[in-house]
KEZAVO-861554 format. One record per residue: x, y, z of N, C-alpha, C in turn; residue in three letters. Coordinates in steps of 0.001 Angstrom, whole numbers, padded with zeros to 6 digits, m for minus. Layout:
BEGIN
<atom n_px="X" n_py="Y" n_pz="Z" ca_px="X" ca_py="Y" ca_pz="Z" c_px="X" c_py="Y" c_pz="Z" resn="ala"/>
...
END
This chain:
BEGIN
<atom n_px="084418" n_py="105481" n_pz="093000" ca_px="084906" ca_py="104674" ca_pz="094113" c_px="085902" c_py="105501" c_pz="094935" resn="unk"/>
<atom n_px="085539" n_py="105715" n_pz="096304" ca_px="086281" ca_py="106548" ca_pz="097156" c_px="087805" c_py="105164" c_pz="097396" resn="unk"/>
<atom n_px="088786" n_py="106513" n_pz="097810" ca_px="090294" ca_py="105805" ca_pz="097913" c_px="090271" c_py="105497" c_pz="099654" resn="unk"/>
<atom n_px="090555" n_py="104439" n_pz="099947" ca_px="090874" ca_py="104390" ca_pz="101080" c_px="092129" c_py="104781" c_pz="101707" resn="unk"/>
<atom n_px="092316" n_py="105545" n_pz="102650" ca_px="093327" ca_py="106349" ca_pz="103433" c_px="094232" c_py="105534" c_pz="104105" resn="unk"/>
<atom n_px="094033" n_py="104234" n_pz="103819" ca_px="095369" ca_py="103373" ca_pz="104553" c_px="094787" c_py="102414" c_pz="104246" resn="unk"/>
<atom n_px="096129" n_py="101676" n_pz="104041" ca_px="096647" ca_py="100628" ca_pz="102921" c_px="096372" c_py="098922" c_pz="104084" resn="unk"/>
<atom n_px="095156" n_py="098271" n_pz="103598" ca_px="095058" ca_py="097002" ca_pz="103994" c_px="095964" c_py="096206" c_pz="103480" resn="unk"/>
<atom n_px="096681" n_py="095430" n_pz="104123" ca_px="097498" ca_py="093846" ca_pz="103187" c_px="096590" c_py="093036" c_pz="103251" resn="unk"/>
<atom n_px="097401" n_py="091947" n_pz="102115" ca_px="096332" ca_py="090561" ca_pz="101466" c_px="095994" c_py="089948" c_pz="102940" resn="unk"/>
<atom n_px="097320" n_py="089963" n_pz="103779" ca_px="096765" ca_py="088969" ca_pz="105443" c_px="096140" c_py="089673" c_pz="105838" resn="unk"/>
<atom n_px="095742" n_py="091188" n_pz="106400" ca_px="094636" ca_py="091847" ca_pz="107319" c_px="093662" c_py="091460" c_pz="106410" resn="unk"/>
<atom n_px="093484" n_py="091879" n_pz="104844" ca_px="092123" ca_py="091375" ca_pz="104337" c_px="091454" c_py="090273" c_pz="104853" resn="unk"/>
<atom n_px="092281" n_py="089241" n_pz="104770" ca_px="091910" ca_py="087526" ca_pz="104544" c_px="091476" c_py="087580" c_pz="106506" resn="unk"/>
<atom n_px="092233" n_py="087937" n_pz="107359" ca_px="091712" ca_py="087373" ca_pz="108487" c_px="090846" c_py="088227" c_pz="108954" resn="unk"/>
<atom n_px="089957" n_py="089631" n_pz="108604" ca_px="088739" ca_py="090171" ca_pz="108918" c_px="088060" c_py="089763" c_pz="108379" resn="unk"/>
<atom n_px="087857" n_py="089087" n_pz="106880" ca_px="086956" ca_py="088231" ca_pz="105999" c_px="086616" c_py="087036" c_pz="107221" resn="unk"/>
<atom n_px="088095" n_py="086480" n_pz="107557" ca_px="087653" ca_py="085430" ca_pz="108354" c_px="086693" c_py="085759" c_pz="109836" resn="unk"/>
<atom n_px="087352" n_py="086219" n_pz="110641" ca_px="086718" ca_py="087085" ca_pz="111697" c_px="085076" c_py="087284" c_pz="110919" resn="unk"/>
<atom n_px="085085" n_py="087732" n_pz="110522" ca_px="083397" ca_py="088395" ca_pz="110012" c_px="082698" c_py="087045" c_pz="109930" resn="unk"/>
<atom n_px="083157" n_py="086102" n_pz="109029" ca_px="082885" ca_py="084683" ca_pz="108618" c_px="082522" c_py="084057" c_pz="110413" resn="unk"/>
<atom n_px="083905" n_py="084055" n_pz="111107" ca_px="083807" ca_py="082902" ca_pz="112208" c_px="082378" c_py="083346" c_pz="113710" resn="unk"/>
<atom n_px="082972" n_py="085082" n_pz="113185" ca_px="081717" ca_py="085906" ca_pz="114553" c_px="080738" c_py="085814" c_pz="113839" resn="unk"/>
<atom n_px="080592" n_py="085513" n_pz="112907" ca_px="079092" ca_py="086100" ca_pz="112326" c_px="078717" c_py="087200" c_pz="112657" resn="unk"/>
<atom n_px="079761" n_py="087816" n_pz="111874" ca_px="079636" ca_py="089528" ca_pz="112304" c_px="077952" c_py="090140" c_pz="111686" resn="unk"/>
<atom n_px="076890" n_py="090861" n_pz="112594" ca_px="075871" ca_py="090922" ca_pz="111850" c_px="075779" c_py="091863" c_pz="110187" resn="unk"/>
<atom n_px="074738" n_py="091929" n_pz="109694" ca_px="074976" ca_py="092369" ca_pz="108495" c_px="074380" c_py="094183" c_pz="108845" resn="unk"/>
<atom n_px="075107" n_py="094859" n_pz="107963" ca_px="075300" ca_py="096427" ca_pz="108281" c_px="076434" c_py="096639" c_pz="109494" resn="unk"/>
<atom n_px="077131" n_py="095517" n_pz="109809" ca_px="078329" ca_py="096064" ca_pz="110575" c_px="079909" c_py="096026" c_pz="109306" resn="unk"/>
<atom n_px="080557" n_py="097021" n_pz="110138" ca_px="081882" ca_py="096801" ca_pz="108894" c_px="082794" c_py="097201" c_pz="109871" resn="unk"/>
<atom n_px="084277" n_py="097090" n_pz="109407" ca_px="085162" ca_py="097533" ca_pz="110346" c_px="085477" c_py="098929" c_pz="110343" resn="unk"/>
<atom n_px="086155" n_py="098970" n_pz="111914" ca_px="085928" ca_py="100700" ca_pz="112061" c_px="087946" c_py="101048" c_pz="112315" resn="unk"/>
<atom n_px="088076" n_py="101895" n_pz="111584" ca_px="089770" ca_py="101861" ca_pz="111785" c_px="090030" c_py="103488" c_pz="112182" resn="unk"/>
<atom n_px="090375" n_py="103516" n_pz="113051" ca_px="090380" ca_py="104723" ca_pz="113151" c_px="091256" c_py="105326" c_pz="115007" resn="unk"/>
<atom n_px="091947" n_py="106549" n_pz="114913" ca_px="092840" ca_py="106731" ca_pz="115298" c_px="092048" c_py="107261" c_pz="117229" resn="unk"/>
<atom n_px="092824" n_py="107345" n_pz="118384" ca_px="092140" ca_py="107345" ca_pz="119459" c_px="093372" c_py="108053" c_pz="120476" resn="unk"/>
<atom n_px="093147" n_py="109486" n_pz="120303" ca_px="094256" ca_py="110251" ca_pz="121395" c_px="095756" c_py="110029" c_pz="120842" resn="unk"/>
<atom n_px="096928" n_py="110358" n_pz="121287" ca_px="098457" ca_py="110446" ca_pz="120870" c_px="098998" c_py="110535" c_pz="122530" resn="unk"/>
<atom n_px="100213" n_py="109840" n_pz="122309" ca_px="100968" ca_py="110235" ca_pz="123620" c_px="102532" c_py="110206" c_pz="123088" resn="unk"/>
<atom n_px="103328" n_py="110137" n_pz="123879" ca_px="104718" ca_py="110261" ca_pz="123392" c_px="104809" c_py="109483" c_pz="122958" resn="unk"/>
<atom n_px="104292" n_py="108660" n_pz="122752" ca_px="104570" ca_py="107294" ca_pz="121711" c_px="104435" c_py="107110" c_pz="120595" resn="unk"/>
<atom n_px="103191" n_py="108113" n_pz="120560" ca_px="102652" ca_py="108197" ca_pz="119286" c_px="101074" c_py="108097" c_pz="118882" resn="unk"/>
<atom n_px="100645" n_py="107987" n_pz="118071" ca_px="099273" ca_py="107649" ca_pz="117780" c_px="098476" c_py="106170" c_pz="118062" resn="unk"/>
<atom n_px="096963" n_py="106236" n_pz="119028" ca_px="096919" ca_py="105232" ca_pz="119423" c_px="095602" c_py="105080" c_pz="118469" resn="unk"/>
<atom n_px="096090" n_py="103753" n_pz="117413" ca_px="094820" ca_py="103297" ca_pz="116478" c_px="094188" c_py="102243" c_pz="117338" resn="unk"/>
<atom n_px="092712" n_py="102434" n_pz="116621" ca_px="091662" ca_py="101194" ca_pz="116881" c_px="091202" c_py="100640" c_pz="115447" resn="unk"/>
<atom n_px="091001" n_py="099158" n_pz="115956" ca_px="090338" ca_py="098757" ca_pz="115065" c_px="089271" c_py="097554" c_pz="115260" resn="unk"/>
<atom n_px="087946" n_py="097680" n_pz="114864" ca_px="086795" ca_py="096694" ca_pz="115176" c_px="085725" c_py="097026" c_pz="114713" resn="unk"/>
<atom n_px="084877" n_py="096148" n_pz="115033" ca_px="083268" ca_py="095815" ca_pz="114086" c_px="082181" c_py="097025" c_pz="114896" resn="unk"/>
<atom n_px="081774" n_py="097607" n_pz="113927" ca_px="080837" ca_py="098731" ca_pz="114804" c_px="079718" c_py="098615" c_pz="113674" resn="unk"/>
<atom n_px="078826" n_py="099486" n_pz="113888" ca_px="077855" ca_py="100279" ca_pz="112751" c_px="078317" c_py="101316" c_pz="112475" resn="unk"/>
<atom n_px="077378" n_py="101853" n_pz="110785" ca_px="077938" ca_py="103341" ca_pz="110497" c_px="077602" c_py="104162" c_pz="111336" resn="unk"/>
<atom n_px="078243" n_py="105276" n_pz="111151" ca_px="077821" ca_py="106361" ca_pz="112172" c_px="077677" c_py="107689" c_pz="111260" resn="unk"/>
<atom n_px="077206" n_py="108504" n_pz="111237" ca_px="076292" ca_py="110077" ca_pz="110429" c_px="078176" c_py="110383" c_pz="109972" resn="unk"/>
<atom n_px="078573" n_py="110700" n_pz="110704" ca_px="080237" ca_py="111480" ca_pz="110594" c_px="081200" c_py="110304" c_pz="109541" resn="unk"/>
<atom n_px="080924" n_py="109159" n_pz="109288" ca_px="082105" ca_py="108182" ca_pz="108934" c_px="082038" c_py="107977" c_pz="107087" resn="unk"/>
<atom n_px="082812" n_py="108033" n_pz="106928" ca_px="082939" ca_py="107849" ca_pz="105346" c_px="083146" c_py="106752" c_pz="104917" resn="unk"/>
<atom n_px="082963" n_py="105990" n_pz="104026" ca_px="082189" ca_py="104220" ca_pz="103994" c_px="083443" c_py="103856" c_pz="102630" resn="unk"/>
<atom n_px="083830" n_py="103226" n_pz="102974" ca_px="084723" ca_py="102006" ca_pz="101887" c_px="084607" c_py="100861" c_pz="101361" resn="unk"/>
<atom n_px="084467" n_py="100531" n_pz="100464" ca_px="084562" ca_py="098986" ca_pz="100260" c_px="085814" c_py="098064" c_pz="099825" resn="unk"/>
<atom n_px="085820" n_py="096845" n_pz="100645" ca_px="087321" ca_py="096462" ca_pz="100685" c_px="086911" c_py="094927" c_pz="100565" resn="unk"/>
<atom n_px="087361" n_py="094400" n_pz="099487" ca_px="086940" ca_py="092918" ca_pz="099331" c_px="085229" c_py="092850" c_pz="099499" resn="unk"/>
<atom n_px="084807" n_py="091776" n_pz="100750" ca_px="083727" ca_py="091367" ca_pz="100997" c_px="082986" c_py="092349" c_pz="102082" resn="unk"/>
<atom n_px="083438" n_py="093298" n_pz="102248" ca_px="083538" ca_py="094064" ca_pz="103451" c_px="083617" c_py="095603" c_pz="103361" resn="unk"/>
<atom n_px="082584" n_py="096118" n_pz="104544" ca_px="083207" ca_py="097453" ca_pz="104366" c_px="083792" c_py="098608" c_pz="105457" resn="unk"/>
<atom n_px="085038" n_py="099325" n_pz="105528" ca_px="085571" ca_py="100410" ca_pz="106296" c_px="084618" c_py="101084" c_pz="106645" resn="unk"/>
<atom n_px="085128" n_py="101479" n_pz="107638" ca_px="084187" ca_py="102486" ca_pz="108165" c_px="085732" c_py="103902" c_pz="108753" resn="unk"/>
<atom n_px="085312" n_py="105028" n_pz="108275" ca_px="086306" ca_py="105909" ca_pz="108990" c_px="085586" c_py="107055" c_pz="109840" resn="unk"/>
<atom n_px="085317" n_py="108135" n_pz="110468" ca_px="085538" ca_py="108927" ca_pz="110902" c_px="086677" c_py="110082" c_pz="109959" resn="unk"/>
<atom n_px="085482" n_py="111368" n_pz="109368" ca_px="086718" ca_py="111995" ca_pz="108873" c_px="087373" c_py="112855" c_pz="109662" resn="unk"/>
<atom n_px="087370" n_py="112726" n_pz="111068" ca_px="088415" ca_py="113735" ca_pz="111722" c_px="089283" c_py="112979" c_pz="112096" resn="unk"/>
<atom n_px="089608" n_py="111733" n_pz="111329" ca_px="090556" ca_py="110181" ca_pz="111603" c_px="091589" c_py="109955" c_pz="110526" resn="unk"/>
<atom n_px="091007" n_py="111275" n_pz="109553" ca_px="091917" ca_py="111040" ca_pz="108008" c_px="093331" c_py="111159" c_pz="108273" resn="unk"/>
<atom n_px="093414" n_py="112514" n_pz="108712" ca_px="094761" ca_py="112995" ca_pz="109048" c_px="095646" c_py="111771" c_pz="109623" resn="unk"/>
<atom n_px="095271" n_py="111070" n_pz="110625" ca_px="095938" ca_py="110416" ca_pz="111299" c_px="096201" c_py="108843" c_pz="110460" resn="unk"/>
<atom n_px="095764" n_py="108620" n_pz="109658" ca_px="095164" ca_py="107470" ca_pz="108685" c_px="096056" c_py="107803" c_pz="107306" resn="unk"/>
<atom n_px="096076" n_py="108546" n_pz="106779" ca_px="096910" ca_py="108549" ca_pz="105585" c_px="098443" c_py="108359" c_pz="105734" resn="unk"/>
<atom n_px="098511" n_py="107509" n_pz="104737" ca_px="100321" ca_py="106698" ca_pz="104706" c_px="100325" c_py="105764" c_pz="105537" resn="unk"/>
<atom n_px="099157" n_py="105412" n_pz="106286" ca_px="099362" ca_py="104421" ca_pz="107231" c_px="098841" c_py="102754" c_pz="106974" resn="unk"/>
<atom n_px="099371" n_py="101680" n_pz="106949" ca_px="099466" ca_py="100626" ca_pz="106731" c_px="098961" c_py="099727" c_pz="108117" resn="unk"/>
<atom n_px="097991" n_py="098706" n_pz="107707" ca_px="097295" ca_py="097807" ca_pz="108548" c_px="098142" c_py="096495" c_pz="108259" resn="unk"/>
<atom n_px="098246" n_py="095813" n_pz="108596" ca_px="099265" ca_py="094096" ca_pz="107974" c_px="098552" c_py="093219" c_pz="109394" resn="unk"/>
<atom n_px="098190" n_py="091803" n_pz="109205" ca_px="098118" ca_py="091081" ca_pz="110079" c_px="098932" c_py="090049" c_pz="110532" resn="unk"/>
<atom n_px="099910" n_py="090099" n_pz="111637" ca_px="101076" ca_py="088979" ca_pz="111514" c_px="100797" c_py="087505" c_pz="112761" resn="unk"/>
<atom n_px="100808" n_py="086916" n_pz="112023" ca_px="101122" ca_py="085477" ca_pz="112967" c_px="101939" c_py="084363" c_pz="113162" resn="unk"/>
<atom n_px="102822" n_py="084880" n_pz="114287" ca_px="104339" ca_py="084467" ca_pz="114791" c_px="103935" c_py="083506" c_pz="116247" resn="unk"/>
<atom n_px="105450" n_py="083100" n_pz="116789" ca_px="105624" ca_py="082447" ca_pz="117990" c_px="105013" c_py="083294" c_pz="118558" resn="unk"/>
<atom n_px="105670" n_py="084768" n_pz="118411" ca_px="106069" ca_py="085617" ca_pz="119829" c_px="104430" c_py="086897" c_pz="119730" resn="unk"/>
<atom n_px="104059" n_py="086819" n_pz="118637" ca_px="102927" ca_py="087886" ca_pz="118312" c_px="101822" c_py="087070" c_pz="117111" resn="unk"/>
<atom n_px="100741" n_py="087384" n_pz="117500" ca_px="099560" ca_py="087589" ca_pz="115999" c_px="098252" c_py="088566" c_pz="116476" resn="unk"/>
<atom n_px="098177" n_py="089257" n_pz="115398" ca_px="097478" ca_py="090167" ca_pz="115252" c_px="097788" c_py="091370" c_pz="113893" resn="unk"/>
<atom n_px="096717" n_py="092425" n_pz="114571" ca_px="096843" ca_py="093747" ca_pz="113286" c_px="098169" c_py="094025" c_pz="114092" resn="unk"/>
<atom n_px="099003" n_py="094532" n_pz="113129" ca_px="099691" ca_py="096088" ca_pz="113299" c_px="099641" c_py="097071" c_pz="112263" resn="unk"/>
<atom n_px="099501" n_py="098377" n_pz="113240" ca_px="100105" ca_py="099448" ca_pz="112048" c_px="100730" c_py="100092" c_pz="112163" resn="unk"/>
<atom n_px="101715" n_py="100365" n_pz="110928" ca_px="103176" ca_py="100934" ca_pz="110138" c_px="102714" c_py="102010" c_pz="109610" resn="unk"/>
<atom n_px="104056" n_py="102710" n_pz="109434" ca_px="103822" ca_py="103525" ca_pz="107873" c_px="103761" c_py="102894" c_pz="106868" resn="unk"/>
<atom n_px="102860" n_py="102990" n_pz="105735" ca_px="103341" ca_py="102790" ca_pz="104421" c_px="104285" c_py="102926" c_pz="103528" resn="unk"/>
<atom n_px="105401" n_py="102016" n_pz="103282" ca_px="106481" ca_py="102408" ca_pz="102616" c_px="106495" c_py="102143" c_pz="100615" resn="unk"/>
<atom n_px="105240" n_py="101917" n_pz="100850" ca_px="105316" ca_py="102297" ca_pz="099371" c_px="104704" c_py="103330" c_pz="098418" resn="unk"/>
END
C-alpha cells in the first residue's frame, strides 16, 4: 500500500465521500490534488474530480481514490488538506502538517 504524500482529515474525508455521493461522481473518477504554479504567496494547490492520467500515482483513501501527478510530490509532502465549515468560510484548506 503506497503512502499518501499529504495528510487528509476525518472532515475533508467525510465531505468528498459526500460530494462523490451527492454529484454522482462517475465511476473511474477520483480526486486529483495536486499543486499549480507558485507566486509570492506561495504555492497554488488544486483540488477536484478528474480521471487517471499515464503520469499520476493512484491512492486509496476510504471509499475513494487520489489521484497525484508525480512532479506534484515535492510540493505535496508535509502538506495537510482539512475541510472547514464556519460563518465566515467552508471549504478545503491547505496547511502544513504539524504533526
Amino acid at each position: 500500500m503506497k503512502l499518501l504524500p499529504i495528510r487528509l482529515t476525518d472532515a475533508a474525508i467525510q465531505e468528498i465521500a459526500g460530494i462523490i455521493d451527492r454529484k454522482k461522481i462517475p465511476e473511474g473518477f477520483g480526486l486529483r490534488i495536486g499543486a499549480k504554479g507558485s507566486s509570492c504567496f506561495g504555492t497554488n494547490f488544486i483540488i477536484g474530480f478528474d480521471s487517471v492520467h499515464t503520469e499520476d500515482e493512484i491512492f486509496s483513501v476510504g471509499s475513494f481514490q487520489v489521484f497525484i501527478e508525480k512532479k506534484h510530490f515535492l510540493h505535496l509532502i508535509g502538506m495537510m488538506v482539512d475541510f472547514v465549515e464556519g460563518e465566515a468560510e467552508r471549504g478545503f484548506v491547505f496547511s502544513k502538517d504539524n504533526l
